[in-house]
C-alpha positions as CSV (number, residue, x, y, z in Angstrom):
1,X,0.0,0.0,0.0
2,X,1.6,3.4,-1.3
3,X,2.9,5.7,1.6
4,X,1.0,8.4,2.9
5,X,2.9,11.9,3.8
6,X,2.8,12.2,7.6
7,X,1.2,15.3,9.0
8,X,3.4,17.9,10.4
9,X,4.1,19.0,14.6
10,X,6.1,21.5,15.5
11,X,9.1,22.1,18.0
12,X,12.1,18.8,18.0
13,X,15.1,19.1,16.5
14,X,17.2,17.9,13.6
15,X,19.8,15.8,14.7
16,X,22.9,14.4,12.5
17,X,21.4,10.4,13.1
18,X,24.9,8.5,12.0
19,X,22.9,6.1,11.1
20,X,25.4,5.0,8.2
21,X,27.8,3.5,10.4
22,X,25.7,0.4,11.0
23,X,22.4,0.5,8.7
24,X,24.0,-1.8,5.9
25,X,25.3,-4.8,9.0
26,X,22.9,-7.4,8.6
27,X,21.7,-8.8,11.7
28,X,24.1,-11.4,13.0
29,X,24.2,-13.5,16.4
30,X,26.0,-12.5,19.2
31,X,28.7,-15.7,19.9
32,X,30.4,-16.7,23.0
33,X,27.8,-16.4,25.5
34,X,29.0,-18.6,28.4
35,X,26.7,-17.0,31.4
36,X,23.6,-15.0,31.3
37,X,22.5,-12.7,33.7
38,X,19.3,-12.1,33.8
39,X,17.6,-9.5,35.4
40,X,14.4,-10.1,37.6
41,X,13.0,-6.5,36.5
42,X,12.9,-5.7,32.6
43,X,9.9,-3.9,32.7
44,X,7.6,-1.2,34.3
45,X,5.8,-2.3,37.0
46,X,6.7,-5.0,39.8
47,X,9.4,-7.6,39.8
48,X,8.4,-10.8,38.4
49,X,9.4,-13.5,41.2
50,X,12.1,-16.0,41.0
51,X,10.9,-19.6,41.0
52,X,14.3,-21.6,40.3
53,X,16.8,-22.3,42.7
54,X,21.0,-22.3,42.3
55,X,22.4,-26.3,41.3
56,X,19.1,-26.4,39.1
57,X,18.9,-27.4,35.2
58,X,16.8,-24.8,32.8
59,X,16.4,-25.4,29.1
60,X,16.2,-22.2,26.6
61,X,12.9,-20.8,27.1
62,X,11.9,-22.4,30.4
63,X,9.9,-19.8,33.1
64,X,12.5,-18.9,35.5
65,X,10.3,-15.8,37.1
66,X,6.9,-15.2,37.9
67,X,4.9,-11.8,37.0
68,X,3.9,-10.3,40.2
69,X,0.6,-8.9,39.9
70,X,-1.3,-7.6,36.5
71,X,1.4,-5.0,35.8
72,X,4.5,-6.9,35.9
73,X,6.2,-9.8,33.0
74,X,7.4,-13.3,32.8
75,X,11.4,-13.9,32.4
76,X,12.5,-17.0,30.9
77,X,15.9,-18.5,30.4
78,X,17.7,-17.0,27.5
79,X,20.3,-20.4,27.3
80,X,20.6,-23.9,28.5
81,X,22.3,-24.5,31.4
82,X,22.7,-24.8,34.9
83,X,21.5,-21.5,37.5
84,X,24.4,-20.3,39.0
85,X,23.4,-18.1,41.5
86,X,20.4,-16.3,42.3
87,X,21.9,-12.5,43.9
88,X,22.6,-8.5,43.2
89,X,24.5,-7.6,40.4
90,X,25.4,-4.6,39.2
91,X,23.3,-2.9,36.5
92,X,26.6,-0.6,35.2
93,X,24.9,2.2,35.7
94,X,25.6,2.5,39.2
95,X,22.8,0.5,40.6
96,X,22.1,-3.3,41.5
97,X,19.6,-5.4,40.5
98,X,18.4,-8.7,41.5
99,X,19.3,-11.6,38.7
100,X,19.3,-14.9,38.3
101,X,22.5,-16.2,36.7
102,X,22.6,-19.0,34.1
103,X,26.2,-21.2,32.9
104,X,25.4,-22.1,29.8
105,X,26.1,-25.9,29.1
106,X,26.8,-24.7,25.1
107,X,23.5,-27.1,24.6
108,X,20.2,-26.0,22.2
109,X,17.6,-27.7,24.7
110,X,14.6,-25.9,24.6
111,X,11.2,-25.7,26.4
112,X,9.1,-23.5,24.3
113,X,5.6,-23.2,24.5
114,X,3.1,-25.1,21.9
115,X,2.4,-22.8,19.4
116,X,-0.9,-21.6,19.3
117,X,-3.8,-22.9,16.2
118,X,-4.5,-20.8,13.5
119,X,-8.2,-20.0,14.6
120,X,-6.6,-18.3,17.8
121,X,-9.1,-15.5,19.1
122,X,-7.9,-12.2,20.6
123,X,-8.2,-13.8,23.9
124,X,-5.6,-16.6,24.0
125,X,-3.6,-14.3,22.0
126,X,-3.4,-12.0,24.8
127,X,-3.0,-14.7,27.1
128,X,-0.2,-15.5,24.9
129,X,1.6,-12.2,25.3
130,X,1.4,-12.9,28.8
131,X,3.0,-16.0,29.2
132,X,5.6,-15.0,26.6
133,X,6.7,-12.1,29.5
134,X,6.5,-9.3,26.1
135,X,6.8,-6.1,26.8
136,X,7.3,-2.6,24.6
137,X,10.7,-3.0,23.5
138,X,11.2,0.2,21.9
139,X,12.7,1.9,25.3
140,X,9.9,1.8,27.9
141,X,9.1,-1.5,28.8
142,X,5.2,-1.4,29.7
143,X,4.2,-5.1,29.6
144,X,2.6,-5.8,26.2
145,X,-0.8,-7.5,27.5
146,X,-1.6,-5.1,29.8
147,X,-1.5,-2.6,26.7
148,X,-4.1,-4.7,24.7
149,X,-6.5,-4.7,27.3
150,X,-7.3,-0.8,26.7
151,X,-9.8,0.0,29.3
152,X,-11.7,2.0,26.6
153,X,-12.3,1.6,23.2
154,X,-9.8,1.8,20.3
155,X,-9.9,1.4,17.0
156,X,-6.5,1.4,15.4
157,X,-3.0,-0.1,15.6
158,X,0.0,1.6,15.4
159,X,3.5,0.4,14.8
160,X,6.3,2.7,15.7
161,X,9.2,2.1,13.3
162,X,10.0,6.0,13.5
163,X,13.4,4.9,15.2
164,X,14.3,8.6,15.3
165,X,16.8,8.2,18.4
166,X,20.7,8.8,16.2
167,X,22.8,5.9,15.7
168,X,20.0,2.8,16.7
169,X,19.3,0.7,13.4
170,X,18.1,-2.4,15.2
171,X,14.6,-2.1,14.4
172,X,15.6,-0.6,10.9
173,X,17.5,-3.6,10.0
174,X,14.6,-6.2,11.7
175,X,11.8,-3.7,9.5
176,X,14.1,-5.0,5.9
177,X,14.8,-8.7,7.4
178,X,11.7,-9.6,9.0
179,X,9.1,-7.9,6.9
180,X,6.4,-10.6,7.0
181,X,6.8,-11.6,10.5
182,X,6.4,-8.1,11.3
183,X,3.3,-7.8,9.7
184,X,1.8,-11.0,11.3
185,X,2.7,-9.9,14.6
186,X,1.0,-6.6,13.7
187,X,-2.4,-8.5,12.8
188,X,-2.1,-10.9,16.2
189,X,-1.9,-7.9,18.1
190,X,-4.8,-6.1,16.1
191,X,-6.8,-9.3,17.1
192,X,-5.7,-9.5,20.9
193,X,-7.0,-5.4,21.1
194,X,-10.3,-5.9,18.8
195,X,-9.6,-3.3,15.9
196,X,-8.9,-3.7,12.2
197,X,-6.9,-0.9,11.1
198,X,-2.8,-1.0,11.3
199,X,-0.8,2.0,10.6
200,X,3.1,1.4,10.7
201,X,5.0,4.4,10.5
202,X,9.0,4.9,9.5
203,X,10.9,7.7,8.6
204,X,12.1,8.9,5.6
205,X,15.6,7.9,6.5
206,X,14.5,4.4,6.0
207,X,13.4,4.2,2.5
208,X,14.2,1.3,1.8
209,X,11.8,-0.1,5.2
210,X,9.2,2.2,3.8
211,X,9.4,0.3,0.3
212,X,9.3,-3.2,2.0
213,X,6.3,-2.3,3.8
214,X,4.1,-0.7,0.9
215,X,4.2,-4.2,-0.6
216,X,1.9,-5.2,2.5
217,X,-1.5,-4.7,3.8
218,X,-0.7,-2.5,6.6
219,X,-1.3,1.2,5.7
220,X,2.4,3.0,5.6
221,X,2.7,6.6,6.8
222,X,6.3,7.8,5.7
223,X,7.5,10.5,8.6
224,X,9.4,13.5,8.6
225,X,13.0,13.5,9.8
226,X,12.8,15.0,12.8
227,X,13.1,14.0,17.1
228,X,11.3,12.8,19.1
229,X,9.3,11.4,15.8
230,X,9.3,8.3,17.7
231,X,7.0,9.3,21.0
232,X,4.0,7.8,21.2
233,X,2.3,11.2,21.6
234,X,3.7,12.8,18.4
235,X,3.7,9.3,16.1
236,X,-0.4,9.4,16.9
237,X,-0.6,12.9,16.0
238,X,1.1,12.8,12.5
239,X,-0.1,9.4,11.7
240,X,-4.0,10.3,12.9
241,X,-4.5,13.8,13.5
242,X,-6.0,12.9,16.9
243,X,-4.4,14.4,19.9
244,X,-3.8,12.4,23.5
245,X,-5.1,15.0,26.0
246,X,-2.8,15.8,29.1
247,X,-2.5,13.2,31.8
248,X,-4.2,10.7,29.3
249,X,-3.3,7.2,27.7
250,X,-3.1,6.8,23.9
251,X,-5.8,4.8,24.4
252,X,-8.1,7.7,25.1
253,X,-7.7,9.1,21.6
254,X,-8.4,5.7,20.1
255,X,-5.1,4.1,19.5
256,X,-2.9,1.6,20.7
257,X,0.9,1.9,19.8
258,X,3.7,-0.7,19.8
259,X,7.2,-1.3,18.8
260,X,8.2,-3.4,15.4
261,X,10.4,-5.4,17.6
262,X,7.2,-6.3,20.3
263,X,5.4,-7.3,16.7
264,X,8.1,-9.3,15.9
265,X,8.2,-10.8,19.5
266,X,4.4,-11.4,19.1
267,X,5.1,-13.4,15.8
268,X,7.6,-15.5,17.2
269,X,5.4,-16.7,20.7
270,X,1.9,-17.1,18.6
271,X,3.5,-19.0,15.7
272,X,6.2,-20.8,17.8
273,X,5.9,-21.1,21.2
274,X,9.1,-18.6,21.5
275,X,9.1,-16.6,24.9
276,X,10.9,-13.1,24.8
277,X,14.0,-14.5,25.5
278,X,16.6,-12.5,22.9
279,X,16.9,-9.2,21.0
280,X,18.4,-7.8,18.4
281,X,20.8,-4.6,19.7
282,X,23.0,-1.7,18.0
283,X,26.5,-1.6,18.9
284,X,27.7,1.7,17.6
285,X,29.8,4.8,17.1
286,X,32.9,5.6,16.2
287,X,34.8,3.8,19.4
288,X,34.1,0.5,17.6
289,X,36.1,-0.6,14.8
290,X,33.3,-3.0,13.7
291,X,29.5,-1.3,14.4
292,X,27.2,-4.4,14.2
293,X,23.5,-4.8,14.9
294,X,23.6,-8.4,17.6
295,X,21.2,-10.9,18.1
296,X,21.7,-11.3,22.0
297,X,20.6,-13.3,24.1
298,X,19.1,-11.5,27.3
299,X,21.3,-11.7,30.2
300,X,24.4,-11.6,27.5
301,X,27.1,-9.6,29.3
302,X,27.6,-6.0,27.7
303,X,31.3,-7.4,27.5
304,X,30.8,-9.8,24.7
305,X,29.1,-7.0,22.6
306,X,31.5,-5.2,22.8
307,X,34.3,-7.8,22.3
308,X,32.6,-8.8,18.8
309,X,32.4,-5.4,17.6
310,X,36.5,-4.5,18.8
311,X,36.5,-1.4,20.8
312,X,38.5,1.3,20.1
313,X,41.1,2.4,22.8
314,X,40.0,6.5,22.0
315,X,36.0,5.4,23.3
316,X,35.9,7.9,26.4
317,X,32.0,7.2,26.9
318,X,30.1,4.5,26.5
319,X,25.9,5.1,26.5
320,X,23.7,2.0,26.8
321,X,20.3,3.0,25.2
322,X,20.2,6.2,22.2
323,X,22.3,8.8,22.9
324,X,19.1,11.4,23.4
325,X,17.7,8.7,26.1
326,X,20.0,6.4,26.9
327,X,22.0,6.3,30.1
328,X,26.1,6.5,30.6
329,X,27.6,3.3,31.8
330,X,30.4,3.5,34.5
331,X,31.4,0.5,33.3
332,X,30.5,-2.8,31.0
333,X,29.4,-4.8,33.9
334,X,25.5,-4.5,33.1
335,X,23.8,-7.2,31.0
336,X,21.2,-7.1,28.1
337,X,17.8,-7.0,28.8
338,X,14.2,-6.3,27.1
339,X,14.5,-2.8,26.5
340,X,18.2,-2.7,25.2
341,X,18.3,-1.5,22.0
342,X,21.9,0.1,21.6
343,X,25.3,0.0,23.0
344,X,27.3,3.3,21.9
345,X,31.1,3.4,22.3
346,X,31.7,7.4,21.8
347,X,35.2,9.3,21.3
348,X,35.9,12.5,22.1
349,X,34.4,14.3,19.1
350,X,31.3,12.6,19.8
351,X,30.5,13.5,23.4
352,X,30.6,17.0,25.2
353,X,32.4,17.2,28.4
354,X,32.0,20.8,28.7
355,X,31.2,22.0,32.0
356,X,27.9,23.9,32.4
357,X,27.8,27.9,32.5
358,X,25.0,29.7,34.2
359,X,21.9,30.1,32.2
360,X,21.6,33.2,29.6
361,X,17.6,32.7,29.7
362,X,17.5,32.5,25.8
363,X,14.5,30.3,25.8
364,X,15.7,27.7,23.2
365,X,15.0,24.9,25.5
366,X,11.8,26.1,25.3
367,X,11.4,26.6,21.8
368,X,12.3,22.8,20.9
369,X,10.4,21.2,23.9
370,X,7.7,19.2,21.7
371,X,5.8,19.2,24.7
372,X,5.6,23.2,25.1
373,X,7.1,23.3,28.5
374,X,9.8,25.7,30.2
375,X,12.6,23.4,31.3
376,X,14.5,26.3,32.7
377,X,11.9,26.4,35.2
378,X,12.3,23.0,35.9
379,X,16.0,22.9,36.6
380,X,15.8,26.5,38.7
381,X,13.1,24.8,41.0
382,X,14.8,21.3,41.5
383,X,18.0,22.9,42.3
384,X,16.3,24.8,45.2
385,X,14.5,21.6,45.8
386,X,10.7,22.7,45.4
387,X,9.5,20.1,43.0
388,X,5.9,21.0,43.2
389,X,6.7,24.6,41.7
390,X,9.2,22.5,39.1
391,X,5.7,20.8,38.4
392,X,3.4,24.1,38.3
393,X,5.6,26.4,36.5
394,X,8.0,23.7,34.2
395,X,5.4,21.0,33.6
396,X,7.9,18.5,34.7
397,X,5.1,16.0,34.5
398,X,4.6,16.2,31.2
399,X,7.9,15.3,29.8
400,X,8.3,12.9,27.8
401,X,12.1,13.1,29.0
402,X,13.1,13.0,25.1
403,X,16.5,15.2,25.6
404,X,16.0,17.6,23.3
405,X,16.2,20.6,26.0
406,X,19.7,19.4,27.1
407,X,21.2,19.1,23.5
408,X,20.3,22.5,22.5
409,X,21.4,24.5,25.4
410,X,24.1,26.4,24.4
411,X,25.0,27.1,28.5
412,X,25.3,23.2,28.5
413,X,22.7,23.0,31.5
414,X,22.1,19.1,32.7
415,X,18.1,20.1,31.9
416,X,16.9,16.5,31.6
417,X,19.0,15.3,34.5
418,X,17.0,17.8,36.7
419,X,13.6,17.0,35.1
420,X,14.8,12.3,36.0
421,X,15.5,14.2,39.6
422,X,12.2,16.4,40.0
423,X,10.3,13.8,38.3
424,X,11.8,10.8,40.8
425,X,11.1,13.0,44.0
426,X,7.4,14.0,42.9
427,X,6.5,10.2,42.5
428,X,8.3,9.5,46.1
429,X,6.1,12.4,47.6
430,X,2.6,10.5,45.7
């Protein structure tokens, strides 16, 4: 189905996406995956619970965690093996997170699911999602089957293959090699919500994706260049027209929006029993000698990433996540999980490590917040500590944290660190 033009929304920016460096690498499997750690939380919501214990066997695909409670996902074993341990481990972001730890016996054994008939309604379907522990894997995490249960009515699908953070080309590459499957996992979902209509949007910096996909019944809307393209907010807008009201769900305008990647996911546990149990991730910039788009395991150490793709000795910063969302890493001790769609190895030219200067109150944050909010009010507020002012006069709740405040400001303010902090201590206070 020929591409429609997407409609327009103001405010973003235009970022350089370097793209090129990895767009053309095929997607390959990561090798050499001796232990997985595997993280007990992948997802909004609650932890799921751990139901193995350490000396135990697991086959690939085998429930090793319980969701705990509706909002909350399955984890599976990403490799055969024996569980090593089940304890804190460090996230390399600074954190720890509770795991369970896998040594892989180098063995295929799996324990998939049975794949589900043909005649499937919406309702095993969803139940499907479910079990398979899917959840948005575009960044976010919100488990999958809780999003197609809207609590209201909707009436059309939307895929999000805008991929608009700079450097990612997982779900680009996926988009070219998976076509079909996507579009499968489009329709299951469409079934497990109740709606008929699929829109799959991609931007114009994929045209090759937005080729692939006019040759299929899903209804193509080709997108402008431009960030954040990809959140949910703005990919309804200029793929519908219809606006999600303040403080609302997407559902509330009559759409339900999902990654290429969760399709993909859908495809594989409907047609074969697969649980979310691997991922395809970007591991880029110019601190690799090799940028490479992975097929990982989840649990694979960050390390072995790396190692396939030969690090550079001038990387000075390495970003896990885009480099508009993602977050620094103080180290490549952290593991992959559902939402990890890039590694970046940076160099110097890449990064700025200038420190900040005090505010010139030009406004430019403002003028690019797609959102329409003040982040200098935000960061004044949260650095005297009154969040509820950093609510009433920056709209802190409101922001869909997309980073495009920090990159412009020419004082080099740390904006969207202030808005994570204001943000984090308004929740605590609810």
């Amino acid at each position: 189905m020929k591409a429609i033009k997407g409609k327009f929304f103001s405010r973003g920016i235009h970022l350089r996406d370097m793209k090129s460096l990895s767009s053309a690498a095929p997607v390959e499997q990561l090798a050499g995956v001796t232990e997985a750690v595997i993280p007990l939380s992948q997802h909004i919501g609650k932890p799921a619970v751990c139901i193995v214990e350490p000396g135990q066997q697991v086959k690939r695909g085998q429930l090793i965690a319980k969701a705990d409670g509706y909002v909350s996902a399955n984890v599976h074993a990403s490799v055969a093996g024996t569980v090593k341990a089940v304890e804190e481990r460090a996230d390399g972001r600074g954190g720890k997170v509770r795991c369970v730890v896998i040594e892989s016996d180098g063995s295929d054994a799996t324990d998939f699911m049975a794949p589900l008939p043909e005649n499937a309604d919406g309702a095993a379907i969803a139940a499907r999602i479910a079990e398979a522990g899917i959840v948005g894997m575009g960044g976010a995490g919100f488990p999958t089957h809780v999003k197609v249960k809207p609590a209201v009515k909707v009436d059309t699908l939307i895929l999000n293959g805008a991929e608009c953070e700079p450097y990612l080309t997982c779900d680009h590459r996926i988009m070219l090699e998976r076509t079909d499957e996507i579009v499968r996992g489009a329709q299951y979902l469409a079934k497990a919500v109740g709606v008929d209509k699929i829109v799959i949007g991609i931007e114009l910096n994929k045209p090759d994706a937005i080729a692939a996909f006019e040759k299929t019944p899903l209804n193509v809307v080709a997108l402008k260049k431009q960030y954040p393209m990809g959140s949910e907010k703005h990919l309804i807008y200029v793929c519908t027209g219809r606006k999600v009201p303040l403080g609302k769900l997407p559902a509330d305008a009559g759409v339900i929006v999902q990654n290429v990647a969760t399709a993909l996911a859908v495809c594989e546990a409907v047609e074969q029993g697969k649980p979310l149990i691997e991922r395809v991730v970007t591991v880029s910039g110019k601190g690799v000698e090799t940028p490479k788009n992975l097929r990982a395991p989840l649990g694979a150490p960050l390390s072995a990433l790396a190692a396939q793709c030969s690090v550079k000795d001038d990387a000075v910063k390495f970003v896990l996540g885009g480099p508009m969302t993602g977050s620094a890493l103080t180290g490549l001790c952290g593991s992959v999980t559902k939402t990890t769609s890039g590694l970046l190895f940076m160099t110097a030219d890449e990064t700025n490590a200038d420190e900040p200067t005090p505010c010139i109150n030009c406004g430019r944050c403002a003028d690019v917040c797609p959102m329409k909010l003040m982040p200098m009010q935000t960061e004044f507020y949260t650095n005297a500590k009154d969040y509820a002012k950093a609510d009433q006069y920056g709209g802190v709740l409101a922001c869909i944290e997309c980073g495009a405040c920090s990159y412009i400001c020419p004082a080099h303010r740390p904006l969207a660190q202030a808005i994570k902090t204001a943000k984090a201590e308004l929740r605590k206070k609810k």
